[in-house]
C-alpha positions as CSV (number, residue, x, y, z in Angstrom):
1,X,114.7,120.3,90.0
2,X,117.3,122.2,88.5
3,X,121.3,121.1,87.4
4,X,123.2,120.2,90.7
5,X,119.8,120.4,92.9
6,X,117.3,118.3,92.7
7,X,115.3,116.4,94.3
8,X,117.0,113.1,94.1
9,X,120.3,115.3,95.3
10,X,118.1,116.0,98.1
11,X,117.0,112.8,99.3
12,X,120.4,111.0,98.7
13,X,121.5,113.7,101.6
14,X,119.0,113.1,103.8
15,X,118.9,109.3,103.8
16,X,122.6,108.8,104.9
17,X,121.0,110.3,108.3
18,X,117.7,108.2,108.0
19,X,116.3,105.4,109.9
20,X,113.0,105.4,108.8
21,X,111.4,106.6,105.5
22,X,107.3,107.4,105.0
23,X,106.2,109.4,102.2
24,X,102.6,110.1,101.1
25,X,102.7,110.3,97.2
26,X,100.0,110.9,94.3
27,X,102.0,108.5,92.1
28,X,103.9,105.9,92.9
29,X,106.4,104.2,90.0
30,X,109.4,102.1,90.3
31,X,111.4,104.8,88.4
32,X,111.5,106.7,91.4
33,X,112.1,103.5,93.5
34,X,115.3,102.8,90.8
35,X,116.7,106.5,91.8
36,X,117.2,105.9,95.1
37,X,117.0,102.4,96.3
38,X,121.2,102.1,96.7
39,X,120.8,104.7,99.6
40,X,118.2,103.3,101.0
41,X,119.7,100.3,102.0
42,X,120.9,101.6,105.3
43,X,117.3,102.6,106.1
44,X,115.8,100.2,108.9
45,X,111.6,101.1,107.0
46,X,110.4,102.4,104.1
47,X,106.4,103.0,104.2
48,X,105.1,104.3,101.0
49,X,101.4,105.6,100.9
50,X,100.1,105.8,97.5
51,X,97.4,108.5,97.3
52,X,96.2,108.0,93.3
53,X,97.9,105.3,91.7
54,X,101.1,103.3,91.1
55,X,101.9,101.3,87.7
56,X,101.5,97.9,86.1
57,X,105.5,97.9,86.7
58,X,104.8,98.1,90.2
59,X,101.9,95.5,90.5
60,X,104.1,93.3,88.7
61,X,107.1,93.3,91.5
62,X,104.4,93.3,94.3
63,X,103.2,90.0,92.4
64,X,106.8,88.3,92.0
65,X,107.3,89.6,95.7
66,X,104.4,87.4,96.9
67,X,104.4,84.3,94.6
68,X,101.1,85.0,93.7
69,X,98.3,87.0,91.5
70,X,98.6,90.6,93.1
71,X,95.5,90.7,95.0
72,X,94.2,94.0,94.7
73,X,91.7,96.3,97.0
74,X,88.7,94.0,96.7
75,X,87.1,96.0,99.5
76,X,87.1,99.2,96.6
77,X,86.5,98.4,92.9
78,X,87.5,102.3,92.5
79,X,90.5,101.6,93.8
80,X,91.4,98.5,91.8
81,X,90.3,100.1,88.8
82,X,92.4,103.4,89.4
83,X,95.4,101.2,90.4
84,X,95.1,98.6,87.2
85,X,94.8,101.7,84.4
86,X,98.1,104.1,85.8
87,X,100.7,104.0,82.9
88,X,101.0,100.7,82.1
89,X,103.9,101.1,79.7
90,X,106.4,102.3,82.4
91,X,107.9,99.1,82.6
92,X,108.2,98.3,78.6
93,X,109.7,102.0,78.9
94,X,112.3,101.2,81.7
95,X,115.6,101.1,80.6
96,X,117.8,97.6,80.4
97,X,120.3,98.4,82.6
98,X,121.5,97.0,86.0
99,X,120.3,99.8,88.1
100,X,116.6,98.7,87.2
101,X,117.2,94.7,87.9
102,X,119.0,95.3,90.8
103,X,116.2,97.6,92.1
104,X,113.6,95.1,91.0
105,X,115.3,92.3,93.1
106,X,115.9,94.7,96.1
107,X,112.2,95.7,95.9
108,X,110.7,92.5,95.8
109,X,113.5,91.2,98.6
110,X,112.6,94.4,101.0
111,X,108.7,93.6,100.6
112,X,109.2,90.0,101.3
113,X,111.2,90.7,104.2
114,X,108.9,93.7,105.6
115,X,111.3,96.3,105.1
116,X,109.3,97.8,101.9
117,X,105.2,97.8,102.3
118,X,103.0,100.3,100.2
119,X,99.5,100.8,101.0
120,X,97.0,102.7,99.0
121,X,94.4,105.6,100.7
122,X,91.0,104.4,99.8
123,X,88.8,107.0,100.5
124,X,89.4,109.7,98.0
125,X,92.1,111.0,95.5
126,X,94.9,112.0,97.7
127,X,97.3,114.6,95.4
128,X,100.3,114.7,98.3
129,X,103.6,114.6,98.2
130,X,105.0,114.4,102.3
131,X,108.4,112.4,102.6
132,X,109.4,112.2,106.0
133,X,113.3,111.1,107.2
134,X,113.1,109.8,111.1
135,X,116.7,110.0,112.5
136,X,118.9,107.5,112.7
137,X,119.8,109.3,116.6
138,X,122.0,112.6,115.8
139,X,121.9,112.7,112.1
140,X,120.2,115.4,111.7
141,X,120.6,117.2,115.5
142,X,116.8,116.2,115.9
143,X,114.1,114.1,115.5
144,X,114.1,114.6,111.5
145,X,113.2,116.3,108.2
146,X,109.9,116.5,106.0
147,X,109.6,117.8,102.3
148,X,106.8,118.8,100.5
149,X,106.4,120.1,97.7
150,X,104.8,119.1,94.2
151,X,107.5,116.1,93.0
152,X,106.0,112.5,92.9
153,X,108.2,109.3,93.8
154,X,108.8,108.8,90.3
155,X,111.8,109.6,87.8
156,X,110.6,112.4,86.4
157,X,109.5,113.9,89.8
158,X,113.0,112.9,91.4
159,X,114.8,114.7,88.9
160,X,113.3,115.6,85.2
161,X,110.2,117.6,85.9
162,X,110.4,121.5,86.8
163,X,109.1,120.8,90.3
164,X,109.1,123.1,93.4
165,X,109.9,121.3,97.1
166,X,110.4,122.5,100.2
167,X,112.6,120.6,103.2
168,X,111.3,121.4,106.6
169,X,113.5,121.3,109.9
170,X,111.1,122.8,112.5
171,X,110.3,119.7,114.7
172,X,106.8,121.2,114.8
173,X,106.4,120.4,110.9
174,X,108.2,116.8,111.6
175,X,105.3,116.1,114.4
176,X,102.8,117.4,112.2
177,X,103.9,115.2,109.3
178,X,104.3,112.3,111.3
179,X,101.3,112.1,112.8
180,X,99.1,112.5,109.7
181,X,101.3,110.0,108.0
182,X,100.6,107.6,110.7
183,X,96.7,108.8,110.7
184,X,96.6,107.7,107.3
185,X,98.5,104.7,106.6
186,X,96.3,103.3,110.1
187,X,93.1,103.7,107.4
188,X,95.0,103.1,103.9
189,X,94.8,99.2,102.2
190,X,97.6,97.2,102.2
191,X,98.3,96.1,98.1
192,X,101.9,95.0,99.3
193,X,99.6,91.4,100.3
């Protein structure tokens, strides 16, 4: 994350050329979500998997989203517990600006309509950070890209924090990627109910 190359730079690239969008993350806020969500509208799915935690911010859109109390990973008190104590102030800390409503009201409009979901690995503390961009057919000359690296879908990971990232073209890294992504979000909780 340096001036003129960041991760956000990055991204805003890659999704004009993206039909689907999975990413494995340790930390999940809306201030990442905020970053980006204008070029993701073209994007047919977005599949977040949130390896640690998310925010209150978070839990509170998921709750307006479905009309109802957030029902949280009952199966997994751990989980509740580390999902209802991440950083609680981000959303008091979010700035008043229309960038952050109109992200709320596209993230709770994308996970009522199916477009959004998030889902939470249960069985230990997952640290990664895997984003995968599926082609849209052509876009990228191939079946897609995969970063990795150390940034969280957050603000500060997106752009703020010195981070190190790494995109990956070799269709053997994409098959890879995919098909633990898919491994995992098959055994991860849905908290987008």
């Amino acid at each position: 994350n340096e001036q003129g190359n960041t991760l956000e730079d990055v991204f805003k690239q890659l999704i004009k050329n993206t039909k689907f969008f999975d990413c494995i993350v340790g930390y999940f806020y809306p201030s990442g979500f905020f970053r980006i969500y204008k070029e993701l509208e073209g994007v047919e799915k977005i599949k977040i998997l949130i390896g640690i935690g998310t925010n209150q911010q978070a839990l509170d859109m998921l709750s307006k989203a479905k009309s109802s109390q957030v029902k949280l990973i009952d199966t997994s008190i751990q989980i509740k517990s580390q999902l209802d104590s991440k950083i609680i102030e981000e959303f008091e800390k979010s700035k008043d600006n229309i960038d952050v409503e109109e992200g709320t009201q596209k993230f709770i409009d994308w996970i009522k309509s199916g477009k959004l979901e998030i889902k939470a690995y249960p069985d230990q503390n997952m640290h990664t950070k895997l984003y995968i961009f599926t082609s849209k057919g052509g876009g990228f000359g191939d079946e897609g890209r995969v970063i990795t690296g150390s940034s969280n879908l957050t603000e500060a990971g997106l752009n703020k924090n010195l981070e190190f990232n790494v995109v990956l073209k070799r269709q053997e890294d994409f098959k890879v990627a995919s098909e633990k992504f898919e491994y995992l979000w098959g055994t991860a909780i849905d908290v987008s109910e």
